[in-house]
N, C-alpha and C positions, 0 to 999 in steps of 0.2 A: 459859139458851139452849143447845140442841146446835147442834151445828157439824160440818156434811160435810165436811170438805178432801181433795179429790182432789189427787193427785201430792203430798199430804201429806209423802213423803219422799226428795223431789224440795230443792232447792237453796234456791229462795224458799219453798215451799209447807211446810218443815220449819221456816222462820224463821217462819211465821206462827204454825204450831203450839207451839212454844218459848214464842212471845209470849204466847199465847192461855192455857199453864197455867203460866208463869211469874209471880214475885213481883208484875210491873208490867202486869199482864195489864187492855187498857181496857176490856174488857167480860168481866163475869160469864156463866162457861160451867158448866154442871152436866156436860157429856159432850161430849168429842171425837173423831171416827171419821175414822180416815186412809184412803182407799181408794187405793192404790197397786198398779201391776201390776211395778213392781219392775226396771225396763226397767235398761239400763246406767245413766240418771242418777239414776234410785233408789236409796236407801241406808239401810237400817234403822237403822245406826248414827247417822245426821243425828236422830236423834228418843233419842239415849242420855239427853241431860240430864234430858227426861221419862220415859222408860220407864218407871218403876214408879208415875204418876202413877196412881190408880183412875179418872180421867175420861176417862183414853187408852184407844181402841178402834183396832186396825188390822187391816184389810178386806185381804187379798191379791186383787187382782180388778181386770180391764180396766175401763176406765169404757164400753167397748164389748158388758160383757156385761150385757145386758139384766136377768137376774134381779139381778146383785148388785148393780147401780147402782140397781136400782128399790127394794130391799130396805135400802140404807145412804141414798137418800135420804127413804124409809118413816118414816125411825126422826130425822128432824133438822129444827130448826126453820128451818135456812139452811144454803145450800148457798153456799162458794169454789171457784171452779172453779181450779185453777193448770193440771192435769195433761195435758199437750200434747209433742207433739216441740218442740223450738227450736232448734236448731241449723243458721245457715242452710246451711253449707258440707255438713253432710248431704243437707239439702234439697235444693241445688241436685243432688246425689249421685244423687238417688231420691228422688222427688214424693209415691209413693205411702204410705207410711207417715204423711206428714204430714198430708194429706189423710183417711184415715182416722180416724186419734186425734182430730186437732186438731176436724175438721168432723165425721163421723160422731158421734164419741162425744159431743162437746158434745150433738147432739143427742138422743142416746141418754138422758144426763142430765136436757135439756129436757122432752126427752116423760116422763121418771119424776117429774119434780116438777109438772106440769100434771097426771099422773093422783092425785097427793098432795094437792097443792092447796095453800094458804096457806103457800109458802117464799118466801124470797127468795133469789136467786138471780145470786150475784157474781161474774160473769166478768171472771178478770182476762187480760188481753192487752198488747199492746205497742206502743209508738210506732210500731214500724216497719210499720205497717198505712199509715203516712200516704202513706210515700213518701220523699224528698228533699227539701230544701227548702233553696234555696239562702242565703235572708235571711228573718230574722226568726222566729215561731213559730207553730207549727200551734194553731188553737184544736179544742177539742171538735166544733165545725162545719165542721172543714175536710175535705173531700172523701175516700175512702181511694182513696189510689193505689198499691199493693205491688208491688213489684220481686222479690220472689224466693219461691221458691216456699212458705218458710215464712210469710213473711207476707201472703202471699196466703189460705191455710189459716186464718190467725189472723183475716183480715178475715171471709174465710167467717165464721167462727165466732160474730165479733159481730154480723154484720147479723142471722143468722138468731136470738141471742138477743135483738134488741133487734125483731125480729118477732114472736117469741115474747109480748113484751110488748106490743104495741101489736092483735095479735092476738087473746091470750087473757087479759090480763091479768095476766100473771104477774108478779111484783116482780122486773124483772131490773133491773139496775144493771154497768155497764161502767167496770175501770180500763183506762188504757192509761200504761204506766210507761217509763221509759228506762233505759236503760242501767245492770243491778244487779251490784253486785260485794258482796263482804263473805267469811265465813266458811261452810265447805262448799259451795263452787261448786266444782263438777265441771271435772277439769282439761281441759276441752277449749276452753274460754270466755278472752276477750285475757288477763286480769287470773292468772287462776290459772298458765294455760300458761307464760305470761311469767315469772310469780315463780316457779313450779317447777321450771322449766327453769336459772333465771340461779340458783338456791341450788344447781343440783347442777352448773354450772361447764358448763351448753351455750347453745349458741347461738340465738337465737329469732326467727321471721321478723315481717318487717315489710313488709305489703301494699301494693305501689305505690311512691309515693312519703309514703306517711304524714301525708296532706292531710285525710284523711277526719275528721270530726267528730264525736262521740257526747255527751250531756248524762247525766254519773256521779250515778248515784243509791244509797246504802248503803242493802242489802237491808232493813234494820231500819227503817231512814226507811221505805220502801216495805211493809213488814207494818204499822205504824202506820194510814198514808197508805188501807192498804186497811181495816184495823178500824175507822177514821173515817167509810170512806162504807157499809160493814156495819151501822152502828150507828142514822147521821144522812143519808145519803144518800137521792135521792130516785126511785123507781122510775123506769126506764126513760131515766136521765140516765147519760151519761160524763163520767167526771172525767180528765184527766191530771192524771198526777205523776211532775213532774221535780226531777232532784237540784240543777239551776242551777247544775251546775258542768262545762260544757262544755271538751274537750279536742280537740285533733287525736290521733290514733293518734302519734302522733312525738310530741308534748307526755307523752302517756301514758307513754311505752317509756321515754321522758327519766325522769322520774320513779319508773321503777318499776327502772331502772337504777341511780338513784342511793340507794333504799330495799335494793335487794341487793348493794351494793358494786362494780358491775358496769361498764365501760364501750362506749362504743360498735364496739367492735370484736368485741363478742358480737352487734352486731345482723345481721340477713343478709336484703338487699331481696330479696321473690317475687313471680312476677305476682299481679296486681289478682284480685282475687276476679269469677267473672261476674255484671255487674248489679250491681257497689259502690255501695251509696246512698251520695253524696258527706256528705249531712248531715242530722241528725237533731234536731228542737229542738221542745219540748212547752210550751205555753203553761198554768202550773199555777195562774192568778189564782182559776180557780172552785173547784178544791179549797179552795184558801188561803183565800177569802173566803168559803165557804159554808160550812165545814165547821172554819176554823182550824186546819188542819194546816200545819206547816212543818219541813221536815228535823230533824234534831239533828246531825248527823257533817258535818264541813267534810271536805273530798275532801281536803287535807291530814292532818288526822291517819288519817277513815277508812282512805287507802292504806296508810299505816303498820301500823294496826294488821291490817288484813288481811296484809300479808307479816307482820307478825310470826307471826299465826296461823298459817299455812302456814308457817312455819322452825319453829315451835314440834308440830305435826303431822303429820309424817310419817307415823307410822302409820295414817292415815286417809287421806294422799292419794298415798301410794306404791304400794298395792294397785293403785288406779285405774286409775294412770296404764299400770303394769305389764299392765294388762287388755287395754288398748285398742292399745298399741304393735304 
């Protein structure tokens, strides 16, 4: 099989790629093309452990530009879509960038694999398309309500691929995942900022009053979680995948405080972010039962071994952060 992975060297999208030509790789791939336009959360270095792989191909190119998207998905038996802004507190910044990648280009993508014809086509997105949800879990059928402007972009994105299917027939298949931490996330995200910050002896904010809720999912659970429904999933269905291991932002910082030696007198409350989804919870039954996927990393050691990551690589995530400051 070839395999398109857009934002290939993006944060998730380079874990899938690692996965996809590493040792433990769940499906046989003869050729892998990254198409990557290389933005601030791109990172060529996230793809070091494969680089010299002969199945790796990497595309420098928007997923917005017509020819190159049409021409690296020409050449691929299925397409993963990762490659999107995500960042909500940008979003809320400026609409307009998000709106264009997230929506335009998916479709950009769309219409090059309908004029291709027999791919499948795995868009992955994110829980936070649902909404809030005060008690209990959103299933694949529950309604998209999005509160900020990135995940509004992202709902765009799925409706009109799962249009795209019902439409023209095209094999699209929808994840929507929670909340991904692990190694090579870009320090702008709780999990990195937080451990970045408390290893170099500053202080790091905490939204509100730290009520808010997330369900932690390790990035590698979630490239599994997505080669599963790649493989066996069934056109034109959504899966979520949650990591079942729901925190408050406070529970989190508690933890990630006590992983860097660190105590609460480095924490520093700031206003509530606009439009804070209070909670976020993904009902993972139909993955898990249709598909037999189920985590591997408990959110105890995973946190671990991610701060250790980052104490242990600096020189990957010092450049970054220096960039953005």
């Amino acid at each position: 099989m070839r395999i398109l992975v857009t934002g290939g060297a993006g944060f998730i999208g380079s874990c899938f790629v690692r996965l996809l030509l590493g040792p433990e790789a769940p499906v046989r791939v003869t050729g892998v093309t990254v198409l990557d336009s290389l933005t601030y959360a791109g990172n060529r270095t996230n793809l070091a452990p494969v680089v010299n792989d002969p199945r790796l191909t990497f595309v420098h190119a928007d997923i917005r530009d017509t020819a190159s998207a049409g021409a690296a998905v020409a050449e691929a038996d299925a397409v993963v879509h990762f490659a999107a802004e995500s960042h909500v507190d940008r979003s809320i910044e400026g609409a307009a960038d998000f709106v264009s990648t997230n929506v335009l280009g998916t479709q950009t993508l769309l219409d090059a694999a309908l004029r291709h014809g027999g791919r499948t086509f795995l868009h992955v997105s994110t829980d936070e398309v649902y909404g809030s949800v005060s008690e209990g879990s959103w299933t694949e059928r529950h309604p998209l309500a999005p509160n900020s402007p990135y995940s509004a972009s992202k709902a765009s994105s799925d409706l009109i691929a799962l249009a795209c299917h019902r439409t023209h027939g095209l094999d699209v298949r929808v994840t929507r995942c929670s909340n991904n931490y692990g190694p090579y996330q870009f320090p702008e995200k709780v999990i990195p900022l937080f451990t970045t910050r408390l290893l170099d002896g500053y202080d790091v904010p905490l939204y509100g009053d730290g009520r808010h809720v997330r369900d932690w999912l390790h990035v590698e659970d979630h490239c599994r979680a997505l080669a599963a429904v790649l493989c066996g999933g069934r056109a034109g269905e959504v899966y979520n995948i949650g990591g079942g291991a729901a925190l408050t932002n406070r529970e989190l910082t508690e933890r990630l405080l006590d992983a860097c030696g660190a105590s609460w007198d480095r924490v520093v409350h700031v206003a509530d972010r606009k439009g804070h989804d209070l909670r976020y919870s993904v009902d993972s039954r139909k993955i898990r039962e249709e598909l037999g996927w189920t985590p591997r990393h408990s959110l105890d050691s995973g946190l671990k071994e991610t701060v250790a990551w980052y104490r242990d690589n600096r020189a990957w995530w010092e450049p970054l952060r220096a960039a953005t400051v």
